[in-house]
C-alpha positions in Angstrom: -20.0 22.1 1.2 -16.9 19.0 0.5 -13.6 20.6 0.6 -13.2 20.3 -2.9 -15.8 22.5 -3.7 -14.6 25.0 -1.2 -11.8 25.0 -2.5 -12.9 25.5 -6.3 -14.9 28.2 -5.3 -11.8 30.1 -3.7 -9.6 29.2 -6.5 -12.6 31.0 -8.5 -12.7 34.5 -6.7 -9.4 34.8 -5.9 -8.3 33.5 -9.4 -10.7 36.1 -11.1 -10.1 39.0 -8.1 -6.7 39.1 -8.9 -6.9 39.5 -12.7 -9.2 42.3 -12.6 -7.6 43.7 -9.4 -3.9 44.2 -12.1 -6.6 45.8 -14.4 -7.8 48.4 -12.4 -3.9 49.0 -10.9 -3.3 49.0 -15.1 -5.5 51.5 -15.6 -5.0 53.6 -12.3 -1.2 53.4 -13.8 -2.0 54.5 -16.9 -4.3 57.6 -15.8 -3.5 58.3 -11.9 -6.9 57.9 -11.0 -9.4 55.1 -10.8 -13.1 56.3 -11.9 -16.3 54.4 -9.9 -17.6 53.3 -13.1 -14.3 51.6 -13.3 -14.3 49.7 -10.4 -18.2 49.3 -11.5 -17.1 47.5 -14.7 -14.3 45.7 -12.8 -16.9 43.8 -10.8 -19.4 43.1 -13.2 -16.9 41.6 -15.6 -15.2 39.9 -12.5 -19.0 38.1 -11.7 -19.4 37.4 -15.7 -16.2 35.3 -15.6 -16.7 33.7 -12.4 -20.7 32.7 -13.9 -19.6 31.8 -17.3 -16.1 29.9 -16.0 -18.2 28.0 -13.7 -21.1 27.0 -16.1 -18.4 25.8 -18.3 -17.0 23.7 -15.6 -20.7 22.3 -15.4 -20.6 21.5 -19.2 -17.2 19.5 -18.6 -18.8 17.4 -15.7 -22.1 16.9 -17.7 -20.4 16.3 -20.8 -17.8 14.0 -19.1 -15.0 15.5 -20.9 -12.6 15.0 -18.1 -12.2 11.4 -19.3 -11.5 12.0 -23.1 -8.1 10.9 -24.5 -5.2 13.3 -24.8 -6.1 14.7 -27.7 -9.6 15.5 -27.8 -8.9 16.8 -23.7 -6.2 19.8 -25.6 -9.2 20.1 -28.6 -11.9 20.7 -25.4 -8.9 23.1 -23.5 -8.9 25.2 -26.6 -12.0 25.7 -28.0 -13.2 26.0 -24.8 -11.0 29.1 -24.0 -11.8 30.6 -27.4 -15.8 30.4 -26.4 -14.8 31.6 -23.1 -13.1 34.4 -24.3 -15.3 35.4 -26.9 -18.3 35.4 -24.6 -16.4 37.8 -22.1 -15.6 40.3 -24.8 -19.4 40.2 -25.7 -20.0 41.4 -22.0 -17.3 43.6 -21.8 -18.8 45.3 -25.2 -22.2 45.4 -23.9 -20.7 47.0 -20.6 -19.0 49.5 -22.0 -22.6 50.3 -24.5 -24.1 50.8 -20.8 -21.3 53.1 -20.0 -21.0 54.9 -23.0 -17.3 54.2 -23.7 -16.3 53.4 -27.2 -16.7 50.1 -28.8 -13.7 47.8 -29.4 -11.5 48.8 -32.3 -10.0 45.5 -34.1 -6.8 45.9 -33.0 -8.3 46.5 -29.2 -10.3 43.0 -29.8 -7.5 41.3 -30.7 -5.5 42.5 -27.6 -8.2 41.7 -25.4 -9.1 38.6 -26.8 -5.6 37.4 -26.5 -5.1 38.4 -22.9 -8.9 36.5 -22.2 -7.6 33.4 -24.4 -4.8 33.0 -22.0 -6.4 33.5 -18.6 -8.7 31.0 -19.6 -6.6 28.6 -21.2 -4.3 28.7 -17.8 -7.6 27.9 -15.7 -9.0 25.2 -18.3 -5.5 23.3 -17.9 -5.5 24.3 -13.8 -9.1 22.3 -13.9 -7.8 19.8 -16.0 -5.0 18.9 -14.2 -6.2 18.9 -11.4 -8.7 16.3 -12.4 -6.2 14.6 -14.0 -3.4 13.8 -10.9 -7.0 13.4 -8.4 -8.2 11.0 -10.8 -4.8 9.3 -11.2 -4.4 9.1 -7.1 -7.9 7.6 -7.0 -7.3 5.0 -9.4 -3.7 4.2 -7.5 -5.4 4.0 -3.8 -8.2 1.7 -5.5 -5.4 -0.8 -7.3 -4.0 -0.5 -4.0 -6.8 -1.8 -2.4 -7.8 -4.8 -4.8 -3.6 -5.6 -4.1 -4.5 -5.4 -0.4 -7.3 -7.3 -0.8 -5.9 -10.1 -2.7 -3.0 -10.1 -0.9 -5.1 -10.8 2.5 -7.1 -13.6 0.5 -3.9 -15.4 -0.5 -2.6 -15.0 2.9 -5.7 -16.7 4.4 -5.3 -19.2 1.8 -2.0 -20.3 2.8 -2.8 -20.1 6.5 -5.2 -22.5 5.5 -3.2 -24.8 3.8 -0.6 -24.7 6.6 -3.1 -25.8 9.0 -3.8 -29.1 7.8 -0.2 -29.7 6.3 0.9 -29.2 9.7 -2.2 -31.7 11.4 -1.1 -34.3 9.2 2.7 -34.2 10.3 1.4 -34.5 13.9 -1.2 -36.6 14.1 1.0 -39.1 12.1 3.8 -38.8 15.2 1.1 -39.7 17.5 -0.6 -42.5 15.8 3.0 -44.0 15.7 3.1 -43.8 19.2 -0.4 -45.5 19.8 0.3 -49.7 19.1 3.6 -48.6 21.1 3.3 -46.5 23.7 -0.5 -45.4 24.5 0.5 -43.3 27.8 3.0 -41.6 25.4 0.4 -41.2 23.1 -2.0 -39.8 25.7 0.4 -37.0 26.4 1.4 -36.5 23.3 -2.9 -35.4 22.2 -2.4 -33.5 25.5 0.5 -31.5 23.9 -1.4 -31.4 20.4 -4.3 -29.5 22.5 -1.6 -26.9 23.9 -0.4 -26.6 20.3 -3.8 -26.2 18.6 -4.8 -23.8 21.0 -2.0 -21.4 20.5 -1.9 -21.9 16.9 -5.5 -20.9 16.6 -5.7 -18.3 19.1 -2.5 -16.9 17.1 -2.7 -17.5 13.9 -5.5 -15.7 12.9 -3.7 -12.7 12.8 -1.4 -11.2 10.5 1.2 -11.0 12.3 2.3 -12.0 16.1 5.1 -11.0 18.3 8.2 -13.3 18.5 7.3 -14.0 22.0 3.8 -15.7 20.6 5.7 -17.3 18.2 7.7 -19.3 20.8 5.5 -20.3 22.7 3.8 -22.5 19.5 7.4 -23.2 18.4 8.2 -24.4 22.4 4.6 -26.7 22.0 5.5 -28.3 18.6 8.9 -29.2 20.1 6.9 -30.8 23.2 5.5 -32.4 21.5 8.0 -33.9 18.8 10.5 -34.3 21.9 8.1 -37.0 22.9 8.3 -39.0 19.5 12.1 -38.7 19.0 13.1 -38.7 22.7 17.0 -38.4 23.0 17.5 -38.1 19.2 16.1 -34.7 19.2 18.4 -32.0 21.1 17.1 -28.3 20.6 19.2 -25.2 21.4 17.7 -21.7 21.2 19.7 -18.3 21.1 17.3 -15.1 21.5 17.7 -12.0 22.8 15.2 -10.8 25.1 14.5 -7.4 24.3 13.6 -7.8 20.8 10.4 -10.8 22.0 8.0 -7.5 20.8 9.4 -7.7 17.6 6.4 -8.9 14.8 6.8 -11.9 12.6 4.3 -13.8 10.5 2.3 -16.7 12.5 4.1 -20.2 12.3 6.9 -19.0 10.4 9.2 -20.1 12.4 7.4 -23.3 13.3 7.3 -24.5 9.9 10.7 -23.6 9.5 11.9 -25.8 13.0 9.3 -28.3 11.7 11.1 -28.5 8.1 14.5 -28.9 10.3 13.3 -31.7 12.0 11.9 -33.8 9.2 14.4 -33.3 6.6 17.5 -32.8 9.2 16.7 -35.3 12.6 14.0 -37.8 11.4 16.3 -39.1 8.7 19.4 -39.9 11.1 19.3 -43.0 13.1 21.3 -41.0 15.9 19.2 -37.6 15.4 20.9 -34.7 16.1 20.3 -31.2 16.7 18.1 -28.4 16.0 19.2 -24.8 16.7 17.4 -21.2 16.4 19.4 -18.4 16.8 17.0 -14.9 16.6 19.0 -11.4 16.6 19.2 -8.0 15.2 20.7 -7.0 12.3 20.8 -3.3 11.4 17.1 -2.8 11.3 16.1 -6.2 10.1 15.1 -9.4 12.5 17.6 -11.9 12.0 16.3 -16.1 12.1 19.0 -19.2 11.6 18.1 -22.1 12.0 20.7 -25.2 12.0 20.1 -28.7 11.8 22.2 -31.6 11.0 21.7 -33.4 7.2 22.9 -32.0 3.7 20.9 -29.6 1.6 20.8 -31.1 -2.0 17.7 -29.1 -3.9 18.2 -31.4 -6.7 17.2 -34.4 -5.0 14.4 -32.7 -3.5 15.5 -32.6 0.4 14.5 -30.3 2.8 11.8 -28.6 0.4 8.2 -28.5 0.8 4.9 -27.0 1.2 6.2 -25.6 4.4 9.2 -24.0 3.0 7.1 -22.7 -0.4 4.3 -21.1 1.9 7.0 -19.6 4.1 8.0 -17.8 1.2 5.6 -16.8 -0.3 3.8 -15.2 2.8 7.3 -13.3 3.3 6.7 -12.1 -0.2 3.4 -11.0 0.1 3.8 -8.9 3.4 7.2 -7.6 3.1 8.0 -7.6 -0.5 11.5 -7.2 -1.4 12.3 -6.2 2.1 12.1 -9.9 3.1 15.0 -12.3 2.2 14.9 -16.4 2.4 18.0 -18.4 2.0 19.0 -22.3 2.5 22.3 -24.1 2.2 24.8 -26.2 3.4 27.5 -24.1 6.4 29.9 -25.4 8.6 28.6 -29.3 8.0 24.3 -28.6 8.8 21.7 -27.3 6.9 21.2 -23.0 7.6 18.0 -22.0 6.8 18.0 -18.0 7.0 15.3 -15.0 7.2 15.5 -11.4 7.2 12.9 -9.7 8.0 12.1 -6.0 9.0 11.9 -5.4 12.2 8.5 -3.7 13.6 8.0 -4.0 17.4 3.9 -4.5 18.4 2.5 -1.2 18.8 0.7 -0.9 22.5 
């Protein structure tokens, strides 16, 4: 037996139990004594509303009333506790024929078809209810999962994209290098291998630890360091005990990446690149600094790197993540907050 059905059929007896239970203490009250045939009738109208309430239940699962509108659902709660009540009374009349008590004066109905009316009416809307909020959570975990779902898809989608955005940047540095310096060129496929083989081992998952994400971010500089030799300088800032900390794969690749062509490749003299990673409250903190102006008008340091850095930080982290570029101090900041989850062991 499911749970749920355990638990409708305790709902059921001690639902019922307990109503005919304040009967006989009702009539045991009103005579100081409780007769056998009382406690007989007690439990033969307790099994007639436990087999009719349950039948009905199997008329609203047949009948697939618990997905009617509002209105016809209160129509179904009513006349369904009027039929309910009446066919109780029935019993309790033919009961009390087999006992030889008196039949139901009019006034005796009424009063007992009331109090019937309302024990059923409060079970109809406990069922109903019931149904109601389970439905309701069913259809919110099931959204939930199509969101996951298309969320993961999109996500693999822009992995996807990244991938050969970021092939093209690099296999364009080295075929500069080729007519000019084949040795450098050699060494810089060597470095490409490094790179692709982190970036595939890690970039398959969702998300990697800061430590993983250096070590591509360290290859891509290796191998950029070889194509703009002393114009590129590169500074790093990060504290050791948060390298646990998870991040998205390549996001802050493509964010160094973006530095360097929009920031170093564009000044004769270079300049320098600088990543700063700390805490901040409970969020991960990433700067990144690079020489240039920021002018979105014209365009500059914007890109598919930048647009699918955001949106994967909108996709995993919502409104928890926060993105922001501008001019400070004479460079280019590019910031991200992030919260910060260490990589569970």
């Amino acid at each position: 037996m499911s749970s749920k059905k355990l638990l409708y059929w305790v709902f059921q007896v001690l639902g019922w139990s307990s109503f005919f239970s304040l009967v006989i203490i009702g009539n045991y009250l009103e005579k100081g004594f409780v007769q056998s045939s009382a406690l007989q009738q007690a439990f033969i109208m307790f099994s007639a509303a436990v087999i009719l309430t349950h039948l009905h239940r199997t008329l609203i699962i047949k009948g697939k009333w618990l997905n009617l509108d509002i209105t016809k659902t209160v129509y179904v709660i009513l006349l369904g506790s009027a039929l309910l009540s009446l066919l109780l009374i029935g019993v309790n009349q033919a009961v009390n024929l087999i006992y030889g008590e008196a039949n139901l004066t009019f006034q005796t109905f009424l009063a007992v078809f009331i109090i019937y009316f309302v024990i059923n009416l409060i079970w109809n809307v406990i069922y109903f209810t019931y149904h109601f909020f389970d439905k309701s959570r069913k259809q919110e975990m099931k959204t939930l999962q199509l969101e996951s779902t298309r969320n993961e898809s999109e996500l693999l989608n822009l992995k996807n994209q990244l991938k050969p955005h970021f092939m093209f940047n690099a296999m364009n540095s080295i075929r500069a290098l080729v007519d000019d310096d084949p040795d450098l060129a050699k060494q810089s496929i060597t470095q490409l291998s490094n790179l692709l083989r982190n970036t595939l081992q890690f970039g398959k998952k969702k998300l990697i630890t800061l430590k993983e994400e250096l070590q591509i971010v360290n290859d891509y500089l290796a191998l950029e360091k070889i194509r703009f030799e002393e114009r590129l300088a590169y500074k790093q800032e990060i504290d050791d005990s948060i390298l646990h900390t998870t991040l998205p794969p390549l996001l802050i690749q493509t964010l160094v990446e973006n530095a360097i062509k929009h920031g170093i490749s564009k000044k004769a003299a270079g300049g320098e690149v600088s990543l700063k990673v700390s805490t901040v409250g409970s969020s991960l903190h990433i700067e990144i600094r690079n020489v240039g102006e920021y002018n979105p008008s014209a365009g500059t340091n914007s890109g598919i790197g930048l647009d699918n850095a955001k949106k994967r930080l909108e996709i995993i982290y919502g409104k928890q993540a926060e993105f922001s570029i501008g001019n400070d101090q004479g460079t280019v900041l590019t910031e991200v907050k992030i919260p910060m989850v260490n990589k569970k062991n």
